[in-house]
C-alpha positions, 0 to 999 in steps of 0.5 A: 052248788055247781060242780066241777069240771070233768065230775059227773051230776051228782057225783059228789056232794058235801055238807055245808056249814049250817048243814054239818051244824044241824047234822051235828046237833041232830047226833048230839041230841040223838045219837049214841056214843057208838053213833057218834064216834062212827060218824066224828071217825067218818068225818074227821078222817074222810073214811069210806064207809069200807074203811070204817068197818074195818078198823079193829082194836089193833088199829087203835094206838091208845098211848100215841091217839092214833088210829090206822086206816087199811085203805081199800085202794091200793092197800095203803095204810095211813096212821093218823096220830094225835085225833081229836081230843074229844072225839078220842075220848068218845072212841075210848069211852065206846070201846071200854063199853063195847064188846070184844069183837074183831072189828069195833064196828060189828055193823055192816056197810048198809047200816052204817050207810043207814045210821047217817041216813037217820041222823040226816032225816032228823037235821032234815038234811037233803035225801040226795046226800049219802055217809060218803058226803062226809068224806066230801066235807072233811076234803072241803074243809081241809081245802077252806083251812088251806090245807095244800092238795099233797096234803089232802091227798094223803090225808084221804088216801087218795092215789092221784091228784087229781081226785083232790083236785076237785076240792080245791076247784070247787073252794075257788068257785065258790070263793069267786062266787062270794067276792062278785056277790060283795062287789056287785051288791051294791048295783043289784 
């Protein structure tokens, strides 16, 4: 995959589709509610693995489906209402069944950075990607839906454009790649 410009070698990596398919399947097959709900949160929200250990019972709004992130950055905090239908009721169901603790999470940032790396060897992913590639994808995602970069700057807490920008850079090389591959199908 090439990279942007002005990024570093590899800087940033994120899953492609059948990559996420087999890393999901990997998580249903073998992943425990806890697991699961760790990494749907990661992904679905673009949390760094700092902000997923933090989030506390009093982040999570349960009469609103919303979760709050006390983003390390610059200290924003962003409410995203309304989650996922099925991943809210996965953190529900974990946290009915979890025990009380300060933070719904009681891993520390290693484990967790561990838990992705064990469901990355099972879908036999690349040893290269990390649990931060998940934010990567969730970013990558939102730019192939079409979502704008304000939008997806505010939705990853991100405190310039230009942090976004590369998202949508990457989404229009590989836009570009694909039509030329289309186009010149035929001659090759």
């Amino acid at each position: 995959m090439p990279r942007p410009k002005g990024t570093k070698k590899n800087s940033w990596k994120y899953l492609n589709e059948s990559q996420l398919k087999s890393f999901r399947q990997a998580l249903a097959e073998y992943g425990s509610i806890r697991d699961r709900v760790m990494m749907g949160l990661t992904l679905y929200l673009g949390l760094r693995v700092a902000e997923l250990v933090n989030i506390t019972p009093k982040d999570i709004e349960h009469d609103s489906h919303q979760v709050t992130i006390r983003g390390l950055k610059g200290g924003r905090r962003r409410s995203y209402p309304d989650i996922e239908e099925k991943l809210w009721k996965r953190l529900c169901q974990y946290m009915r069944n979890a025990e009380a603790e300060d933070r719904i999470f009681s891993l520390t940032p290693q484990a967790v950075k561990n838990v992705f790396k064990k469901y990355a060897k099972l879908a036999e992913l690349s040893s290269d990607l990390s649990i931060h590639s998940l934010r990567h994808t969730c970013a990558m995602l939102k730019a192939k839906r079409g979502d704008s970069p304000i939008k997806i700057m505010l939705w990853l807490r991100h405190r310039s454009i230009t942090s976004t920008q590369r998202y949508f850079e990457q989404t229009i090389f590989e836009r570009e790649a694909e039509d030329m591959n289309h186009l010149f199908e035929a001659y090759l």
